[in-house]
C-alpha positions in Angstrom: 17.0 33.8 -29.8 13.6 33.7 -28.5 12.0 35.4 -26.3 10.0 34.2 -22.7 6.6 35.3 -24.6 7.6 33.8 -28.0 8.6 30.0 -26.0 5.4 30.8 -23.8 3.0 30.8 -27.1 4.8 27.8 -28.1 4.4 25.6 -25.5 0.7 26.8 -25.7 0.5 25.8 -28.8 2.0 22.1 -28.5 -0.6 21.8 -25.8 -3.4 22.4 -28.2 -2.3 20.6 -31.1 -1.8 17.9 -28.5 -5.3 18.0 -27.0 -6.8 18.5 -30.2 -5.3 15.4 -31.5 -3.0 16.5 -34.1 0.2 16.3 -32.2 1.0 12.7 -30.3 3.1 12.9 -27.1 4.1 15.4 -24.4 7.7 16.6 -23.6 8.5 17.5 -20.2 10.6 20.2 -19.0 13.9 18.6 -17.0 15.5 21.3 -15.3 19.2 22.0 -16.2 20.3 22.6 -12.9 19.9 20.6 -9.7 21.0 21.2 -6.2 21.9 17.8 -5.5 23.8 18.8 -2.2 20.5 21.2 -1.1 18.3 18.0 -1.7 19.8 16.3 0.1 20.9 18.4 3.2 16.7 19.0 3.4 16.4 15.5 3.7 19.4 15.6 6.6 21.1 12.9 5.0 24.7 12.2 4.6 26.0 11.5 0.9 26.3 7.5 1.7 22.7 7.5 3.3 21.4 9.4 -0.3 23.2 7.3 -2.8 22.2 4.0 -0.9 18.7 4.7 -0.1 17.9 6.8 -3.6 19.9 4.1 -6.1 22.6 6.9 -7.2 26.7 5.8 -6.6 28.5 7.4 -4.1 30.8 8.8 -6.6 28.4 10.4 -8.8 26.8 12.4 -5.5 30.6 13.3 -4.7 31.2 14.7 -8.1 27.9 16.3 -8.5 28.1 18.3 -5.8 31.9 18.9 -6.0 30.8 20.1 -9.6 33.1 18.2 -11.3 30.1 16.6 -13.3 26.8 17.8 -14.2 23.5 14.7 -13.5 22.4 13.7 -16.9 18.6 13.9 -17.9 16.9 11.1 -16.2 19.1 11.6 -12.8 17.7 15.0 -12.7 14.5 13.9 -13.3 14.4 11.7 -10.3 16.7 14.6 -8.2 13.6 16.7 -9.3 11.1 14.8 -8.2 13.0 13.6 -4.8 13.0 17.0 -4.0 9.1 17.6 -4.4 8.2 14.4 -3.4 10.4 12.1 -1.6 7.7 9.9 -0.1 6.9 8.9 -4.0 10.1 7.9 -4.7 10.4 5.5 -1.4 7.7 4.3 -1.9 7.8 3.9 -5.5 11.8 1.9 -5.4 11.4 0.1 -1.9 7.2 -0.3 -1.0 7.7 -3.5 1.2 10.0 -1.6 3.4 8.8 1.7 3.3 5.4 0.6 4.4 7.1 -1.5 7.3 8.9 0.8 8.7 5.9 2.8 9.0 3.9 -0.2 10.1 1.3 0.0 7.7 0.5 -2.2 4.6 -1.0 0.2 2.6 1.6 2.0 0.8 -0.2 4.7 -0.3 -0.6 6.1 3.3 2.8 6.7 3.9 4.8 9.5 4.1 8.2 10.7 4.7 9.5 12.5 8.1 13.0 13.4 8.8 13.9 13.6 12.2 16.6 15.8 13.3 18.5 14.0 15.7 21.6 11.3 15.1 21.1 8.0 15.9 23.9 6.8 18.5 25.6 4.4 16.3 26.0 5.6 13.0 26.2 9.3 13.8 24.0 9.8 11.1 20.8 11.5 10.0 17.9 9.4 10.2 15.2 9.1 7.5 12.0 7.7 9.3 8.5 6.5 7.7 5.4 7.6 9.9 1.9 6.8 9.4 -0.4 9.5 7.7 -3.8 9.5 8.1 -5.7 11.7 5.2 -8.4 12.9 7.0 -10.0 15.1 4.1 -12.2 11.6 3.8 -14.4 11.7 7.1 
């Protein structure tokens, strides 16, 4: 088994064979583990809200976090990334809509706010777009 060091000085040394040239590609390191149910309870959403909005079935939320299955690579890829950046993924699966419901066109000025209070009908959380205005640009 190797050690933290020993994996440390190998990754180094993939990333200079890489940038050197003599090594094509990059792998990425996909966690093993992923809180589904935490991702999603920062977002405030309910199980149905997650799998509809975010593409994943019901069932496979369900049995994640009843850890009765474990995601496969790519799903904890996104999960990963969802729970860095879920403004990316919206915006990335559903731009049209995203952008409207922030009442913007430009997409990429967009960002995600939860809000913590249940809409009367539903009873649900409520994921709301909001405009964002970068003002590191003045």
């Amino acid at each position: 088994m190797k050690t933290q060091f020993e994996e440390l000085m190998r990754g180094l040394d993939d990333v200079e064979y890489f940038l050197s040239g003599e090594k094509e590609g990059f792998k990425v390191h996909v966690p093993e583990k992923v809180d589904v149910k935490s991702i999603r309870n920062k977002l405030r959403m309910t199980q149905a809200r997650f799998s509809d909005v975010f593409g994943f079935s019901l069932d496979a939320i369900k049995h994640w976090e009843g850890g009765r299955r474990t995601p496969e690579a790519p799903a904890r890829t996104l999960l990963t990334v969802i729970d860095k950046n879920p403004a990316a993924v919206l915006t990335a699966l559903q731009p049209a809509a995203f952008a409207a419901a922030a009442g913007s066109s430009k997409v990429h000025n967009v960002r995600l706010n939860t809000i913590k209070k249940k809409t009367s009908r539903s009873g649900h959380y409520v994921a709301r777009a909001s405009q964002h205005r970068d003002r590191s640009h003045r």
